[in-house]
N, C-alpha and C positions, 0 to 999 in steps of 0.2 A: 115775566116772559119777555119784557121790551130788550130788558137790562142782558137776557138772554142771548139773544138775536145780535142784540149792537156787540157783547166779546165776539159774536161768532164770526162779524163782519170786519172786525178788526183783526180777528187772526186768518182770515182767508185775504187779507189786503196784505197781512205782512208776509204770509207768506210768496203771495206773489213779488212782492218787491225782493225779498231774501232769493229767491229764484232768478229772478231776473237778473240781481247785480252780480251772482253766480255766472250766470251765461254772457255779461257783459265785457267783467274785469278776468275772473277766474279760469274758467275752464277752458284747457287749451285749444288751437287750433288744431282742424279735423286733417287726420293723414289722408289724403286722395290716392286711392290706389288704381292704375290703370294696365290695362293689359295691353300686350302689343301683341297681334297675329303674326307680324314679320317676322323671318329670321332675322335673327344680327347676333355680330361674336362679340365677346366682352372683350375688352383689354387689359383683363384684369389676368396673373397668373393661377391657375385654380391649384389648392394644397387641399392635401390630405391631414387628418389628425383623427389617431383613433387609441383608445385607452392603453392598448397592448405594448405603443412606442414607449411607452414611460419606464420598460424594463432596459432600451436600447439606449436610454435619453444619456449626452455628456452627463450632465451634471451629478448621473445616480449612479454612474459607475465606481465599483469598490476597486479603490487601489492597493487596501490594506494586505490581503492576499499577498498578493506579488510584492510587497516589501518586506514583508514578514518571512518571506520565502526567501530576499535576495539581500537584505541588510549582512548578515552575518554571514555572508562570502562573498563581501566585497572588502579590498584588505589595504590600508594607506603603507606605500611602498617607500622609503625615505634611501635617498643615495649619495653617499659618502666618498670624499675623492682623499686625493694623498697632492697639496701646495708644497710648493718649496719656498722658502722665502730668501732671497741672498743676504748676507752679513757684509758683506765686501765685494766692490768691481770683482775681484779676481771670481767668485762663487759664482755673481750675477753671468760672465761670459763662460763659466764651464758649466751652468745651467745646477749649481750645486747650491747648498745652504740646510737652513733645518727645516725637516715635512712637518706638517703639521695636516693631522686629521679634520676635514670638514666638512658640513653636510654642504652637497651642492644644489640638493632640488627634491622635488616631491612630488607625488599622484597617485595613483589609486592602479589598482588591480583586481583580478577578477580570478577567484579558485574554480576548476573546474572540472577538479577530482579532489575524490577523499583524501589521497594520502597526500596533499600539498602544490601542485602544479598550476601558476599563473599565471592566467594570460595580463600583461599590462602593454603600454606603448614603450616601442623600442627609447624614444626621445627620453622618456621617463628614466629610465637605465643606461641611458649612452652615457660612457666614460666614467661609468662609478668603479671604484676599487672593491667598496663593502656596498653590501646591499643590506637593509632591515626591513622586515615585515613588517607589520603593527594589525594583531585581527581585532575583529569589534568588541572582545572579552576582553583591549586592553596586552593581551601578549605578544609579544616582538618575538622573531626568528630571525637570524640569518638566514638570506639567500643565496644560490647560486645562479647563473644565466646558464639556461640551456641550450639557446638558441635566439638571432635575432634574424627578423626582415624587414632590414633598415627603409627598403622601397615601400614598404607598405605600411612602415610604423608599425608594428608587432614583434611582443617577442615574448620568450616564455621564459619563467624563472620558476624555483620549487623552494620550497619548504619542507624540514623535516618534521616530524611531530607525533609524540606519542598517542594521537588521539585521532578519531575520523573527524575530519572538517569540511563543514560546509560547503558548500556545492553548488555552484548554477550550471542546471542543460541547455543546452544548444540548443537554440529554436531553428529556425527555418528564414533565413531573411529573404528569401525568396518571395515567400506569399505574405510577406509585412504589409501591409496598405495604405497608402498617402490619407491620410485624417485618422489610423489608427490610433488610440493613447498606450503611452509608452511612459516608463520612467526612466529618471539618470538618477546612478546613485554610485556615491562616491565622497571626495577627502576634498571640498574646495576648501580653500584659506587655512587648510588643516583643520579643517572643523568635521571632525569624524562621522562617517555613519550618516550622511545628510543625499535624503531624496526627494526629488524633482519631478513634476509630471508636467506634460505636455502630448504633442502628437507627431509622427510623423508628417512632417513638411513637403518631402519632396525624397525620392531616389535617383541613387545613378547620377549624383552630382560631382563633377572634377572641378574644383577651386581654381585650375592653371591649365587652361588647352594646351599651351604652347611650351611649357617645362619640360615633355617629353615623358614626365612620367605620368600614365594614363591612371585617374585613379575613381573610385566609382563612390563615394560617400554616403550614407545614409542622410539627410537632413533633417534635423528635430527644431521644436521651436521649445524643449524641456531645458530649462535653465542650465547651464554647464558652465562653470568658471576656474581659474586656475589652480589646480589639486586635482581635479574633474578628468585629465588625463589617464586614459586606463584603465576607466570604471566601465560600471555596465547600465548600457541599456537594455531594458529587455520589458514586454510584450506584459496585457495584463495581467497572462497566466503565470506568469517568473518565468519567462524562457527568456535566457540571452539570445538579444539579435542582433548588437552591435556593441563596439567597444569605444566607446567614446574617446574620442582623438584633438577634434581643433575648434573652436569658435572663429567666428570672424568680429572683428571691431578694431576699432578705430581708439579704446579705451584701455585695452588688455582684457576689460572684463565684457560680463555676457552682455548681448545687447540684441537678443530674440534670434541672432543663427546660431546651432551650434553643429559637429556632423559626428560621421560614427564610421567605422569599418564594420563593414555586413559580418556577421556571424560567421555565413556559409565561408567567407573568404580567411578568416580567422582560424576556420577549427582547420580548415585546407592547411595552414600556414604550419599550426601545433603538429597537427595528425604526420605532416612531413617533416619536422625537425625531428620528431621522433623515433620516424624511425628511419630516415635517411641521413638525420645531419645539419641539412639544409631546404632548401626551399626547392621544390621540382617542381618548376612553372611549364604547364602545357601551353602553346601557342596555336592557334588558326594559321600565320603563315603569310598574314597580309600587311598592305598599307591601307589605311581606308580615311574616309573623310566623312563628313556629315553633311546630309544636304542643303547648302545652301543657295541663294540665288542663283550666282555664280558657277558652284559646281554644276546642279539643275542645267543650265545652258548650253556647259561646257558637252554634256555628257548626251543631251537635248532628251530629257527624262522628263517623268510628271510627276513622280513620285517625290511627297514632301516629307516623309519621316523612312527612319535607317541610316544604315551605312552603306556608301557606294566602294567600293573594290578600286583603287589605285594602282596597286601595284600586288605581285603574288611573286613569293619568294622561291627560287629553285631549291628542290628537293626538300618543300614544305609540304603538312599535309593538304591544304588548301590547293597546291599544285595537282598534285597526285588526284584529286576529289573529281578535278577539270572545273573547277573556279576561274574564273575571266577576270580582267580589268573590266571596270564598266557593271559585273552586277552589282545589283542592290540588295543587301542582309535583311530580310524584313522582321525573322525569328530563328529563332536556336534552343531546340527541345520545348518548342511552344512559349517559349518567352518574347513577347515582342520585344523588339531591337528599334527604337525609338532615335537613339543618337549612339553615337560612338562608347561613352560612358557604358550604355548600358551591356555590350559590347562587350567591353573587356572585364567587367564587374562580374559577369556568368563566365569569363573563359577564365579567370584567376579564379575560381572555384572550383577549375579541374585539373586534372593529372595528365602527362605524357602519355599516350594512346589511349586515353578516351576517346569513344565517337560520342558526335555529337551529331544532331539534326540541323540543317540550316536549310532553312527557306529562303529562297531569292525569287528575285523579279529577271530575267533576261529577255530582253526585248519584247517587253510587254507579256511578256507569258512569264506564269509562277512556275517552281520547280525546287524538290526537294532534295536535298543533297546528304550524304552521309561524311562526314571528315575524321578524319582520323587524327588527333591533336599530336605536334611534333613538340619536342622537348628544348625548351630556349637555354641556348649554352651562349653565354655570357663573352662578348668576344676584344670588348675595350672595357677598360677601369681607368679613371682620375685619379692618380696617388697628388690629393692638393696639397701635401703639405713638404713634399718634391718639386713641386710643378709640373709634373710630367703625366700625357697621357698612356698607357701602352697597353697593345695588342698581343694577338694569338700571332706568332710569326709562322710563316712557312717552314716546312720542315728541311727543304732543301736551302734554303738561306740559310738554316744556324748548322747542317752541315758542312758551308764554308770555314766555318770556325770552331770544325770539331766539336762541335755542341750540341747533346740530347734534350737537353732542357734550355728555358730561358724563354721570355717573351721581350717584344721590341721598342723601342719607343717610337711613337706614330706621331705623338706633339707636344711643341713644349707651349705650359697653360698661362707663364709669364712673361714680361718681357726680360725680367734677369735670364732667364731659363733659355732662353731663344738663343741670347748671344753666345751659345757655346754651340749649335749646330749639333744637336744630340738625335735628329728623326735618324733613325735606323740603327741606330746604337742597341746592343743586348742587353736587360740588367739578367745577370743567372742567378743573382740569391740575392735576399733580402734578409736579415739579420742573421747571416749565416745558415741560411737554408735555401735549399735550392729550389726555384720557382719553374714549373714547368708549364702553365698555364696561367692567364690571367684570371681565373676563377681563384686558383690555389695567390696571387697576389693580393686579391680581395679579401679572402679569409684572414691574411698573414695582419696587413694595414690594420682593419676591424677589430681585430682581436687586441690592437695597443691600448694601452693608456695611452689621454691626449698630447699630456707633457712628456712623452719616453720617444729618443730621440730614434731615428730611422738610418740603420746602414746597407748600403747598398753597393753590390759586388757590380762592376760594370765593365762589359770587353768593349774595347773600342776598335776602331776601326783596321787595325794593324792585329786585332786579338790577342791583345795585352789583358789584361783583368789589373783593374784598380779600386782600390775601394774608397766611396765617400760615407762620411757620417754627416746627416739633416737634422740639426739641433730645432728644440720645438718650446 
């Protein structure tokens, strides 16, 4: 019984010691929870997270779809010139010797009908003799040029082909959205067939304010490098929304910019070569500027996003609508009007006598406008490789010189060109075709090969007609 009692007192000893050194070394210290009656705001930002985002989440979205849709009509477009090489001074100054056949450049393109018709960028096709296809099965076509718009970098070429071919529709670049994901797909380094994903960066961006040509770009941060010309972006469902055009870098190659011409502006561009010919650019009718410090001041406005109204063109439709200098464009058909860009990005999406909706600010009060878009006729052309700028002349000026046709020269672009005192001078035909307008001089130029030399019929001032040839 003793022997009993004494385990029993040595296991209630040990366990208190095993307990204690428990509560001494081991067990953590206690949480103190305290409540506060007072209000107070956290500084913390409060988020949301609930199971359902994980169908919306980047990481889970399928890109496969849309490539699978957009692989096999996207088409590596390769462009072939005609060199001359001289054999002798005498060849080298009469611009003569043996041509030889060469590829001079590369990019990509986009079909956007069955029976062969591509949109690519004009750059990608300027000054090729031959054009070749290449589709994703590996087969080459001959192409022809249907139409180009050099200001916008687009142009359309076709294919002929016994077979229906692949296809991307037209999305809507309108309601694309800044973080939307987007793919590029296309021919970089000539490495066929290869797509990119990223997101919509940014819209309504112009690379050059001050170049004069207004240009409205998609920006993407989806990989784009050189072959990448020409392809398509497009949206996760396979709809084209833009055609990939330029990078910026300091490299040549991608380096996180890269941009796109909007769809909406694209199919505008095709839809009118086809069946005009050319490009029928509707216009607003103004000058405008974007608001900065400065303007803000000048104009003594509060308004910090849009465009302000500079000036308004006689017998424009902006004119006609009762448009002022001094408003502010805030939207147009419900699009906000942000900056200048965005501006011209919606009015190169429309046609000559479209109305459109414009909202403005005049003197502090809003107000809605209807416009009626007038049709931009082209009215000076740079021939650079003349040096000469020239205009639409009056028609009672080239009546002094018995002349229906002929436009005038307004300026010379060099200083060789200067010293012969050519402003006012007629040319009336250029490769033996008589020019009646500076539009018809734009087509004549464009339509050369680089190296095909340029003649030009010129009355001078006594209206003689002489002719010079501009070796190239």
């Amino acid at each position: 019984m003793k022997r009993f009692f004494s385990l029993l007192v040595v296991a209630i000893l040990a366990g208190v010691m095993t307990l204690g050194a428990y509560k001494l070394f081991l067990e953590p210290d206690p949480v103190v929870v305290t409540r506060n009656d007072t209000t107070q705001k956290t500084s913390l930002i409060p988020t949301t997270y609930t199971a359902t985002n994980l169908n919306n989440a980047g990481t889970n979205v399928d890109f496969t779809v849309a490539a699978e849709k957009t692989v096999n009509a996207v088409v590596h477009v390769k462009q072939y010139g005609i060199s001359k090489t001289p054999r002798n001074l005498m060849e080298y100054f009469r611009n003569g010797g043996s041509t030889e056949r060469r590829i001079q450049g590369a990019g990509s393109g986009v079909i956007i009908t069955e029976d062969g018709y591509i949109v690519t960028n004009n750059h990608v096709i300027d000054g090729a003799t031959d054009l070749e296809v290449t589709l994703n099965n590996n087969k080459s076509y001959k192409a022809e040029v249907i139409g180009t718009a050099p200001q916008s970098d687009i142009a359309l070429i076709k294919i002929d082909s016994d077979e229906k071919l692949s296809y991307i529709p037209f999305g809507n670049s309108n309601t694309a959205k800044i973080g939307e994901w987007v793919l590029a797909v296309g021919n970089p380094f000539n490495l066929t067939s290869t797509v990119t994903a990223g997101i919509i960066s940014a819209k309504s961006r112009d690379l050059n304010e001050y170049d004069g040509n207004f240009q409205s770009f998609i920006q993407t941060d989806a990989a784009i490098n050189p072959g990448n010309s020409g392809g398509a972006l497009v949206n996760i469902r396979g709809e084209l929304i833009g055609i990939n055009t330029a990078i910026t870098s300091q490299t040549g190659s991608y380096v996180g910019y890269a941009f796109a011409v909007p769809s909406n502006n694209a199919r505008k561009i095709v839809e009118d070569i086809l069946e005009f010919g050319d490009v029928q650019r509707g216009i607003l009718g103004i000058n405008g500027d974007n608001l900065t410090k400065q303007v803000m001041e000048k104009y003594n406005i509060d308004e910090t996003q849009g465009v302000i109204i500079t000036n308004v063109g006689e017998d424009s439709g902006a004119k006609k609508a009762g448009l002022k200098e001094g408003d502010v464009i805030k939207e147009i058909d419900g699009l906000r009007i942000k900056k200048f860009a965005d501006l011209t990005g919606y009015v190169n999406s429309k046609s000559p006598n479209d109305i459109i909706n414009v909202k403005i600010i005049r003197e502090n009060k809003e107000l809605n406008v209807p416009v009626t878009l007038s049709k931009y006729v082209i009215q000076r052309y740079s021939i650079e490789d003349v040096g000469v700028e020239v205009a639409n002349p009056n028609p009672e000026y080239l009546k002094k010189f018995d002349l229906d046709h002929g436009v005038i020269i307004s300026k010379a672009l060099s200083p060789k060109m200067q010293r012969y005192n050519l402003e006012g001078l007629i040319i009336s035909e250029i490769d033996s075709k008589k020019v009646k307008d500076v539009l018809q001089v734009k087509q004549i130029i464009e339509s050369k090969y680089p190296e095909e030399d340029i003649t030009i019929s010129l009355i001078d001032r006594n209206g003689e007609k002489r002719e010079f040839v501009f070796q190239n």
